[in-house]
C-alpha positions as CSV (number, residue, x, y, z in Angstrom):
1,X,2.4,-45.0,-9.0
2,X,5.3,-43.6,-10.2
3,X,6.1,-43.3,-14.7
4,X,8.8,-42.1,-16.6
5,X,11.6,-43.4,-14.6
6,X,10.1,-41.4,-11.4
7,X,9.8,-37.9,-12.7
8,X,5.8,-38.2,-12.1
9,X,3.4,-40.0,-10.1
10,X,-0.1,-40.2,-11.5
11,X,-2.6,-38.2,-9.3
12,X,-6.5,-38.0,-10.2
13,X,-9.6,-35.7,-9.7
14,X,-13.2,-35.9,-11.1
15,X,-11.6,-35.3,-14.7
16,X,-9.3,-38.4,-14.0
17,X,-5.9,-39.1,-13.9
18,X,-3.0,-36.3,-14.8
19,X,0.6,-36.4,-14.7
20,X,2.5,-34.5,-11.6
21,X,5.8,-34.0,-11.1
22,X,7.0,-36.2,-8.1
23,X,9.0,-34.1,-6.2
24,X,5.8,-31.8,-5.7
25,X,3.8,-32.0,-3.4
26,X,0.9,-30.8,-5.1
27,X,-1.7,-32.8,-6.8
28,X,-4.3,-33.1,-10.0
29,X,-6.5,-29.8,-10.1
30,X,-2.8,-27.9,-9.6
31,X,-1.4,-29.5,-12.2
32,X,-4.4,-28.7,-14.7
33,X,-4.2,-25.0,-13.6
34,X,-1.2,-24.9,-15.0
35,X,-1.7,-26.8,-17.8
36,X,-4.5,-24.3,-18.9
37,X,-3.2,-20.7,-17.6
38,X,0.2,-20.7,-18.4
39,X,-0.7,-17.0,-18.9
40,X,2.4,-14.4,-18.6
41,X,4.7,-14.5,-15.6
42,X,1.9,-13.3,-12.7
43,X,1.9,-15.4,-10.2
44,X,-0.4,-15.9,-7.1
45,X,0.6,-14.1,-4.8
46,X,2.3,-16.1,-1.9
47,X,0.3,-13.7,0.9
48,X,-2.6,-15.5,-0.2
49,X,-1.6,-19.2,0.5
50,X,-0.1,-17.8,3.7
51,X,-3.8,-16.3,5.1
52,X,-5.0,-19.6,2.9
53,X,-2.4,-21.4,5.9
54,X,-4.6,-19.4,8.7
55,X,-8.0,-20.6,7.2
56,X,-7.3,-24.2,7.0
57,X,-5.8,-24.3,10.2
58,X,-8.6,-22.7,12.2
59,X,-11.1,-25.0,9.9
60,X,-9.5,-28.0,10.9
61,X,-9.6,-27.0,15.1
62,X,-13.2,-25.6,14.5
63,X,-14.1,-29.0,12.6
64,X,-12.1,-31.0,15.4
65,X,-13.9,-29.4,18.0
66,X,-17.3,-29.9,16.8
67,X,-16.1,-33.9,16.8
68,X,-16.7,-34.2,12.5
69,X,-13.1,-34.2,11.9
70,X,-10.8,-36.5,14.3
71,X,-8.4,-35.6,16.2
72,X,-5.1,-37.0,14.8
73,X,-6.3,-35.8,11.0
74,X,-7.1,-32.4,12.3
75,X,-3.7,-32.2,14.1
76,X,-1.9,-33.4,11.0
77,X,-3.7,-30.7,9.2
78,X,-3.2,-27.7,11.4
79,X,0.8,-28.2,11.8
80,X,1.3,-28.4,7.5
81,X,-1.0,-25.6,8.2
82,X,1.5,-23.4,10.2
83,X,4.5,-24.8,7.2
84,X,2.5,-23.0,5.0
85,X,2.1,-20.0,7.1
86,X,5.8,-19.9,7.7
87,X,6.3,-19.9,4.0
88,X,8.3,-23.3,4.8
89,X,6.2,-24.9,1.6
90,X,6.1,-21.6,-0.8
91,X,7.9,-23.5,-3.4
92,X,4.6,-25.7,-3.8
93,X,2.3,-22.5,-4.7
94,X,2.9,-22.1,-8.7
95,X,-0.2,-21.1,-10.2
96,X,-1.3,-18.3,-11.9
97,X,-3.0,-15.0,-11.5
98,X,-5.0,-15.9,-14.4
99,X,-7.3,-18.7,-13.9
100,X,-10.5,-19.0,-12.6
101,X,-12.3,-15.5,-10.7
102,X,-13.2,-17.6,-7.9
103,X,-9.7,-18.6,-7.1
104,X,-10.9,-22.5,-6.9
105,X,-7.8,-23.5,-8.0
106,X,-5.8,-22.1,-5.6
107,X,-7.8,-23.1,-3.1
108,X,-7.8,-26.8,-4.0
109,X,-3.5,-26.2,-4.8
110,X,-3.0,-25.4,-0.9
111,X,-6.0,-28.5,-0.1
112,X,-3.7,-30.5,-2.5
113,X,-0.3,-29.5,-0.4
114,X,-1.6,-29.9,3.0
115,X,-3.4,-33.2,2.1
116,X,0.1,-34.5,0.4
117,X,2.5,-32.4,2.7
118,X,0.3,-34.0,5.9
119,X,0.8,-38.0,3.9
120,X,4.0,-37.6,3.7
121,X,4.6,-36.5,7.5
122,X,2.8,-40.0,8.2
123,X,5.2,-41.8,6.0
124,X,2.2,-42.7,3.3
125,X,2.3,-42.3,-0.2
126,X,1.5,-39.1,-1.9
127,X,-1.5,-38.9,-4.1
128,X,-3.2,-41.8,-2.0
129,X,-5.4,-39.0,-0.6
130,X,-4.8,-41.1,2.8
131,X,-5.5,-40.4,5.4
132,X,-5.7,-36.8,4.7
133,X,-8.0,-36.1,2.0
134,X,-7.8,-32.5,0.0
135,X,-11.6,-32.2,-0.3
136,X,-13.2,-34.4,2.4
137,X,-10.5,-32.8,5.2
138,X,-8.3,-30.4,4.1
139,X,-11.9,-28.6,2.7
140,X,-14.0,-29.7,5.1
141,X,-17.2,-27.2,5.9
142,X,-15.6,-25.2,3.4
143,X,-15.9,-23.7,-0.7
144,X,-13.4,-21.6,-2.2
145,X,-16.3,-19.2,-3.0
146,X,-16.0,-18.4,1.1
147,X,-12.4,-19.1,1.7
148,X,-10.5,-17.4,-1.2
149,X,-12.2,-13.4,-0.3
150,X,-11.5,-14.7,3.6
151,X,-7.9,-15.3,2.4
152,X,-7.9,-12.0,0.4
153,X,-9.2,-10.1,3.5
154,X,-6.3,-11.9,5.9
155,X,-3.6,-11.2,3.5
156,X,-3.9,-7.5,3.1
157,X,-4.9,-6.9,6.4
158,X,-1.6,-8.9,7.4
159,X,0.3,-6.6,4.5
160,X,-1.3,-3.3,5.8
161,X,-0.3,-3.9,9.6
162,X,3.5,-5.6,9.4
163,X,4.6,-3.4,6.3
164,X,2.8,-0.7,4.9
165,X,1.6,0.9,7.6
166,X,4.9,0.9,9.8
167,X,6.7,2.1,6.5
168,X,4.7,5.2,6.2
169,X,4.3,6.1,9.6
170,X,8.3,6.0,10.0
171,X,8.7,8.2,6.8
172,X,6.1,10.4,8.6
173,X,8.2,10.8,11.5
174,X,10.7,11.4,9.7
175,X,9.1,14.5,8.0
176,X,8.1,15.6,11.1
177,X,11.4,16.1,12.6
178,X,12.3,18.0,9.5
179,X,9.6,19.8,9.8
180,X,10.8,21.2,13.4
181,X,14.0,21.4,12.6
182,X,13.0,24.1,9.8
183,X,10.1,25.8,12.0
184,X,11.9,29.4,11.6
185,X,13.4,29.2,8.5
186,X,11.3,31.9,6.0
187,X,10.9,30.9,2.1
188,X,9.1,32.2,0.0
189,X,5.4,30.6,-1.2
190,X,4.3,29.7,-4.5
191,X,0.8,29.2,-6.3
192,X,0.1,28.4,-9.8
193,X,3.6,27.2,-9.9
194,X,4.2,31.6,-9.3
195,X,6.1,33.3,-6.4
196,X,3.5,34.1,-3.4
197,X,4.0,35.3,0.1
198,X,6.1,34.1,2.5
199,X,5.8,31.1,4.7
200,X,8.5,29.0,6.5
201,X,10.0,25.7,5.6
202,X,8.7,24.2,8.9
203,X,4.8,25.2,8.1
204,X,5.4,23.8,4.3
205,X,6.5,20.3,5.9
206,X,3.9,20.4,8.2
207,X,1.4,20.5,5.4
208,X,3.0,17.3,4.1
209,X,2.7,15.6,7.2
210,X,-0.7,16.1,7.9
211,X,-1.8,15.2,4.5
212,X,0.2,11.8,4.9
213,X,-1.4,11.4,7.8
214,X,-5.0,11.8,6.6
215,X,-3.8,9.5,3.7
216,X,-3.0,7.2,5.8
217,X,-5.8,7.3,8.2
218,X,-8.0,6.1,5.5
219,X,-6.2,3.1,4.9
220,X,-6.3,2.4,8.8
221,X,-10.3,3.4,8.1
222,X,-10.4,0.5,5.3
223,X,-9.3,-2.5,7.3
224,X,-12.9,-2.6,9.4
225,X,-14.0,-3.6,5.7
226,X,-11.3,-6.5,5.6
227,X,-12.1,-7.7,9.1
228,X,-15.5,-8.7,8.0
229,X,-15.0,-12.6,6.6
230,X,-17.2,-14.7,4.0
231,X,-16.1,-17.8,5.5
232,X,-19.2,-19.8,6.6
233,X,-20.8,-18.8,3.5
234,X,-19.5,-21.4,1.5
235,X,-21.2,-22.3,-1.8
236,X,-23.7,-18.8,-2.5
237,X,-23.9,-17.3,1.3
238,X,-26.5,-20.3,2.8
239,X,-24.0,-22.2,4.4
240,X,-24.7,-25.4,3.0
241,X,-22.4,-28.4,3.9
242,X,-21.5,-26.4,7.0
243,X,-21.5,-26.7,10.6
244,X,-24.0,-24.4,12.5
245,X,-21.9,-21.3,13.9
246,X,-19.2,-21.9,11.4
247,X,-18.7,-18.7,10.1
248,X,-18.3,-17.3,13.8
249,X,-16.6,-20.0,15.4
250,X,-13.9,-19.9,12.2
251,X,-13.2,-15.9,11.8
252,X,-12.6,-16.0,15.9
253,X,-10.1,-18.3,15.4
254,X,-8.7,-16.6,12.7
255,X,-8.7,-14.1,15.3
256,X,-6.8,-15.5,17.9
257,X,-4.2,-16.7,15.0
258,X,-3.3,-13.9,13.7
259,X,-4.0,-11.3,16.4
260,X,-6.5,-9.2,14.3
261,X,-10.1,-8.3,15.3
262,X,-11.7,-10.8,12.7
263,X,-15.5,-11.4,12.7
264,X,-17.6,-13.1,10.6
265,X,-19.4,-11.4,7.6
266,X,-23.2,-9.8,9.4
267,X,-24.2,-11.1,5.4
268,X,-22.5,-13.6,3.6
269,X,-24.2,-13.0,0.6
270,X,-22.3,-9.5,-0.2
271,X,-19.5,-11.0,0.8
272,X,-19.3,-13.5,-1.4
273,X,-21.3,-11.8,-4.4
274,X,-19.0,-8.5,-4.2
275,X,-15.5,-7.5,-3.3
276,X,-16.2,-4.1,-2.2
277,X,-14.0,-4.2,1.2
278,X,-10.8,-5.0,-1.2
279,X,-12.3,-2.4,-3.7
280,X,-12.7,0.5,-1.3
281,X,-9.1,-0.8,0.2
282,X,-7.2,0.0,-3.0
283,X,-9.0,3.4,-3.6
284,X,-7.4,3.9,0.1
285,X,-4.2,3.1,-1.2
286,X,-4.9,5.1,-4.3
287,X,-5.8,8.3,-2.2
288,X,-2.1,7.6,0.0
289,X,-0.5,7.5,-3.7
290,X,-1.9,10.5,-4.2
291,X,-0.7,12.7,-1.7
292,X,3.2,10.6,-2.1
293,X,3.2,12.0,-5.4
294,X,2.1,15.6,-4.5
295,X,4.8,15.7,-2.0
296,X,7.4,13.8,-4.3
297,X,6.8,16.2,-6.6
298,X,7.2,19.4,-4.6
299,X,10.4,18.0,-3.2
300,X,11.9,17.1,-6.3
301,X,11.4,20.6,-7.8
302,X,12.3,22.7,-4.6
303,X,15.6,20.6,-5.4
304,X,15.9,21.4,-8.6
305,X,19.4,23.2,-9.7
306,X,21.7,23.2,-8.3
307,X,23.0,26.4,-10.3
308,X,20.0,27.0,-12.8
309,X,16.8,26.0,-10.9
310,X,15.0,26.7,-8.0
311,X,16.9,24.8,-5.7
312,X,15.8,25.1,-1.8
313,X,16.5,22.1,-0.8
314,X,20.2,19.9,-1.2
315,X,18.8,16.4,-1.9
316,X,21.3,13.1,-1.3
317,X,23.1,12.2,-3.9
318,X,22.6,8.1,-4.0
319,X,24.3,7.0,-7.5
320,X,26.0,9.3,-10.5
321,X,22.8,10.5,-12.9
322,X,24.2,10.6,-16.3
323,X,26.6,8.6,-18.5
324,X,27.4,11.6,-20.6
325,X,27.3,14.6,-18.4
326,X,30.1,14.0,-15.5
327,X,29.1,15.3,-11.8
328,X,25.0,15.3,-12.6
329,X,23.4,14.1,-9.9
330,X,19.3,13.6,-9.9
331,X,16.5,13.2,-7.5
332,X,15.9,9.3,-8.1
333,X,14.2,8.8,-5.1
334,X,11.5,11.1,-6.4
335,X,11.4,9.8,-9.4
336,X,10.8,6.3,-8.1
337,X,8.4,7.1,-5.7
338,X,6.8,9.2,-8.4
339,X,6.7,5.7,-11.0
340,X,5.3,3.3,-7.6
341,X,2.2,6.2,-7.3
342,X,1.7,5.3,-11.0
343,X,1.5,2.0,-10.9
344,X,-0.8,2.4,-7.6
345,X,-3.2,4.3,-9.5
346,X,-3.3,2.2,-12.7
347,X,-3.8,-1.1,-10.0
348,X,-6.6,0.6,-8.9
349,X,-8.3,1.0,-12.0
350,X,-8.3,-1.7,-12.8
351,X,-9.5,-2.7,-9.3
352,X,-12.5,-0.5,-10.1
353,X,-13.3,-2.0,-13.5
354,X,-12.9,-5.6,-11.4
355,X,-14.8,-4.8,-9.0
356,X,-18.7,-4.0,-11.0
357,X,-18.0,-7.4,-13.1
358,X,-19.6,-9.5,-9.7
359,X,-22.2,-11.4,-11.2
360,X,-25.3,-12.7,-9.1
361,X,-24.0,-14.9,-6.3
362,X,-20.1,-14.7,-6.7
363,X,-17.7,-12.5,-8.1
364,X,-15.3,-14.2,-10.1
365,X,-12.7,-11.0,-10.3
366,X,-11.2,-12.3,-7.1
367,X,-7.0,-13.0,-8.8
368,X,-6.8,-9.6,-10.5
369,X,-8.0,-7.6,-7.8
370,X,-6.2,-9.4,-4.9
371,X,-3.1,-9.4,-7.0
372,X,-3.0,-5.4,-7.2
373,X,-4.6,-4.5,-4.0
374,X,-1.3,-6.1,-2.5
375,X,1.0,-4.8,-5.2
376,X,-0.1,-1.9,-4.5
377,X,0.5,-2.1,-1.2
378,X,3.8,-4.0,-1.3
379,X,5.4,-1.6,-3.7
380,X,3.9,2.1,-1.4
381,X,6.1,0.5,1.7
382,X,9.2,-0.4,-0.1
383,X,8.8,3.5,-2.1
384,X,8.0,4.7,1.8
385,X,11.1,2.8,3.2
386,X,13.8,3.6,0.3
387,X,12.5,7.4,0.5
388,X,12.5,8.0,3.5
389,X,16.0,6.2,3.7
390,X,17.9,8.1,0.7
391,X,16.1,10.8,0.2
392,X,14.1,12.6,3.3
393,X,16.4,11.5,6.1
394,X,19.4,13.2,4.1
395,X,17.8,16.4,3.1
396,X,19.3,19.9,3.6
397,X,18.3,23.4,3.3
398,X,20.2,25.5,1.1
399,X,19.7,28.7,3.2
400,X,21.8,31.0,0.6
401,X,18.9,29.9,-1.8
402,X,16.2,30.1,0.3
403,X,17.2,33.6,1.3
404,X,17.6,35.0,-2.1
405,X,14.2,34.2,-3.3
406,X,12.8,36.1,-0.3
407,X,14.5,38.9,-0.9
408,X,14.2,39.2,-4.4
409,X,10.2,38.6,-4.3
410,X,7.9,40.7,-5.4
411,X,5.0,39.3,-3.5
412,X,6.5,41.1,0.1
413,X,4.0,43.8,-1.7
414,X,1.3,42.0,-0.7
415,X,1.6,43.2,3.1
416,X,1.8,46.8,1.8
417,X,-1.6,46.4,0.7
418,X,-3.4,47.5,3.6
419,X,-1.4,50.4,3.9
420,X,-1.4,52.1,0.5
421,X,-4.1,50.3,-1.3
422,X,-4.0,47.1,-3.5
423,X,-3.5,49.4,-7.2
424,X,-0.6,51.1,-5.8
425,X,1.2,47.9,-4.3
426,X,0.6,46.7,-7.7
427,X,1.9,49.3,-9.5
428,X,5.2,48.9,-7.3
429,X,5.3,45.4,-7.7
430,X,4.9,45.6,-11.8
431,X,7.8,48.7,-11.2
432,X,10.2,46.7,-9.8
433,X,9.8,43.8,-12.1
434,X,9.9,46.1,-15.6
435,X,12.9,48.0,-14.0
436,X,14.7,44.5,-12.6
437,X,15.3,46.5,-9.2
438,X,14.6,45.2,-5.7
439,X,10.9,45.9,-4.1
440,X,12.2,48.2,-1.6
441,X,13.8,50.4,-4.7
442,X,10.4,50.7,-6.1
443,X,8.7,51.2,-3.4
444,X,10.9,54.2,-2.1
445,X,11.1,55.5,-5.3
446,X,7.2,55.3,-6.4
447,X,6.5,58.1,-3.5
448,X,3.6,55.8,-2.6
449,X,5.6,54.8,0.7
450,X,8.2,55.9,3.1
451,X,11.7,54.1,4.3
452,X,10.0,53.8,7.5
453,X,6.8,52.9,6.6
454,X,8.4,50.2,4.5
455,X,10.6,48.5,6.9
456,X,8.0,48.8,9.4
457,X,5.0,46.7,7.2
458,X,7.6,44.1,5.3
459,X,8.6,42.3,8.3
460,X,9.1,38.5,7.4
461,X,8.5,37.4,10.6
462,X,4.6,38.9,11.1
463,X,3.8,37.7,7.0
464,X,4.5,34.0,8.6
465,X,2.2,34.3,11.6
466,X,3.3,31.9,14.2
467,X,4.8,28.7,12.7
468,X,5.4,27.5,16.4
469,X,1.8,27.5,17.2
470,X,0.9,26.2,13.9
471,X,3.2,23.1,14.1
472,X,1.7,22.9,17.7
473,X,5.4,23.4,19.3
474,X,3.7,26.1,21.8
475,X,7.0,27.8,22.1
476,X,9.3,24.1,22.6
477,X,12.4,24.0,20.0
């Protein structure tokens, strides 16, 4: 029935009858939700009511299969099913972050949508509940206690394969090649933020790549946690109000849907009473943060200059860097990387916190912790994707640079060492340095050394080893 000159229709639940707007399409236990968490500006994610769009569909053919849900409702079901999955019926998803841990009203907003959505396709009247019904259909063998972490579970496993993982694996790549292209060119080390011995740009790279590579493995490592799914459990892990094989028969659909090796949960009870799979995912992302920030870091300070800094590397310049000072130009790219590995780390913390407040049968952190784990993961492959687009890809060597530090290193003493003993390569190096002359100068003049001896022990080439072999180029360009 329709009030107020058609701006609402009345809809109902087991509190009774509630006001909702009629051009929604969702229904009473929405509505409430947002009557009572109009909390901030954090809304559910829309990932979630898409894997929420795999779970009801796969329900519905399991349910039609087993012959307890008919074969027109079912059908009606599963194709608002795939509308929500295409993010056709996103607009109908409002709710907050905030609300209950279990994520019960979310669940019931996408039972409300299908169950209206599938009405409507059938020409009835919305809120009639016929002949789809949210609970008795939509819901059917279900509970949001073993649906929502199954949704969690879908939607970062979906958000880990089609964009973070791609997005870092590119900017990999892309380091890579940079890393080949600069195989042979020598620069001097640092440690303790102090010049050190030689190594070459390639081998310095290199490092970066392999530690984005084990950074990224263990995200890879944390989806076999995700593929495990609660559904089946459905009230505390027992099943009840189930089918008999459920839980298998559901996650192999969800399977074949979504083209992922889903299984069902080995225990439903730790899946529904914890959220450690989502909780060990984000200290994956953490770890990935980690090592983006290290490298961020390094390249935004081997850029640094360009007259009065260290400045190895040319970095693009994207966009003018000051209002005041004309022709600045800063490494923004960094920075914002730099700011997304924050916010990573702060997401997982409070992931972590989250994650011990599971209470007996459920845990009812489920919003907060899906929420950030795909934050997190949303904002890593947009950082990847913009870095590697404006920053990495357009990185040069500034050779001149590069060569000057060499030369002008004292730590080139270091491979005199074996020749004349560690005190008096010190005493050359600390020589040169109170004198402001070159190493070689000191050297020669310190009688410790010959010309020849000199030449013949600091040789730039042999204090980098083999950076071929190391990058694993065996002698290719």
């Amino acid at each position: 029935m329709l009030v107020e000159n058609g701006k609402y229709r009345i809809e109902t639940d087991s509190m009774g009858e509630i006001l909702v707007p009629a051009e929604q399409l969702w229904g009473a236990q929405t509505q409430r939700s947002l009557l009572h968490f109009s909390i901030g500006d954090d809304r559910m994610p829309l990932e979630v009511y898409h894997a929420y769009g795999y779970v009801k569909k796969a329900a519905a053919k399991v349910n039609r299969d087993a012959g307890v849900l008919s074969k027109d409702k079912a059908e009606l079901i599963m194709q608002v099913a795939d509308e929500v999955i295409t993010g056709q019926l996103d607009a109908e998803f409002p709710l907050f972050v905030w609300q209950t841990g279990s994520g019960t009203q979310t669940n019931m907003n996408i039972n409300e949508v299908i169950s209206n959505r599938a009405i409507q396709k059938v020409g009835g009247t919305l809120g009639t509940k016929d002949p789809i019904h949210p609970n008795d259909h939509v819901n059917m063998s279900q509970s949001s206690n073993d649906t929502f972490p199954t949704a969690m579970h879908i939607a970062t496993v979906l958000e880990f394969s089609n964009h973070l993982i791609p997005s870092v694996e590119k900017l990999i790549h892309m380091m890579w090649d940079k890393a080949v292209e600069w195989v042979d060119v020598v620069k001097i080390g640092r440690t303790h933020l102090q010049d050190a011995t030689p190594l070459t740009v390639g081998q310095e790279w290199s490092g970066y790549v392999t530690q984005l590579k084990d950074a990224l493995q263990l995200v890879k490592n944390s989806m076999a946690g995700l593929y495990q799914l609660a559904a089946g459990g459905t009230a505390v892990g027992t099943g009840i109000n189930t089918l008999p094989g459920f839980g298998s028969s559901i996650s192999s659909e969800i399977a074949q849907l979504t083209g992922h090796p889903f299984v069902t949960a080995p225990n439903k009870f730790a899946a529904q009473a914890s959220l450690d799979a989502m909780v060990n995912a984000s200290a994956a992302l953490r770890a990935l943060a980690i090592a983006l920030m290290k490298i961020s870091n390094d390249i935004r300070w081997l850029g640094c200059g360009p007259r009065a800094g260290i400045h190895e590397l040319n970095l693009p310049a994207n966009e003018p860097g000051s209002s005041i000072m004309p022709g600045k130009v800063n490494p923004t790219q960094e920075e914002a990387m730099i700011m997304v590995c924050v916010q990573v780390i702060g997401n997982d913390n409070a992931i972590a916190i989250a994650g011990t407040q599971g209470n007996f049968e459920l845990s009812t952190m489920r919003p907060i912790i899906t929420k950030n784990v795909l934050h997190s993961s949303k904002i890593l492959g947009d950082a990847c994707e913009m870095w590697r687009k404006y920053s990495i890809e357009g990185i040069t060597l500034d050779k001149q640079g590069i060569e000057k530090h060499v030369n002008e290193s004292l730590m080139l003493v270091t491979s005199l060492s074996p020749v004349i003993g560690y005190d008096k390569a010190s005493a050359i190096a600390h020589k040169a340095f109170a004198e402001n002359t070159t190493l070689r100068e000191a050297a020669i003049s310190s009688g410790y050394i010959t010309v020849e001896e000199y030449d013949k022990n600091i040789d730039l080439k042999k204090m980098v080893g083999d950076p071929r072999k190391d990058l694993g180029l065996n002698g290719k360009t």
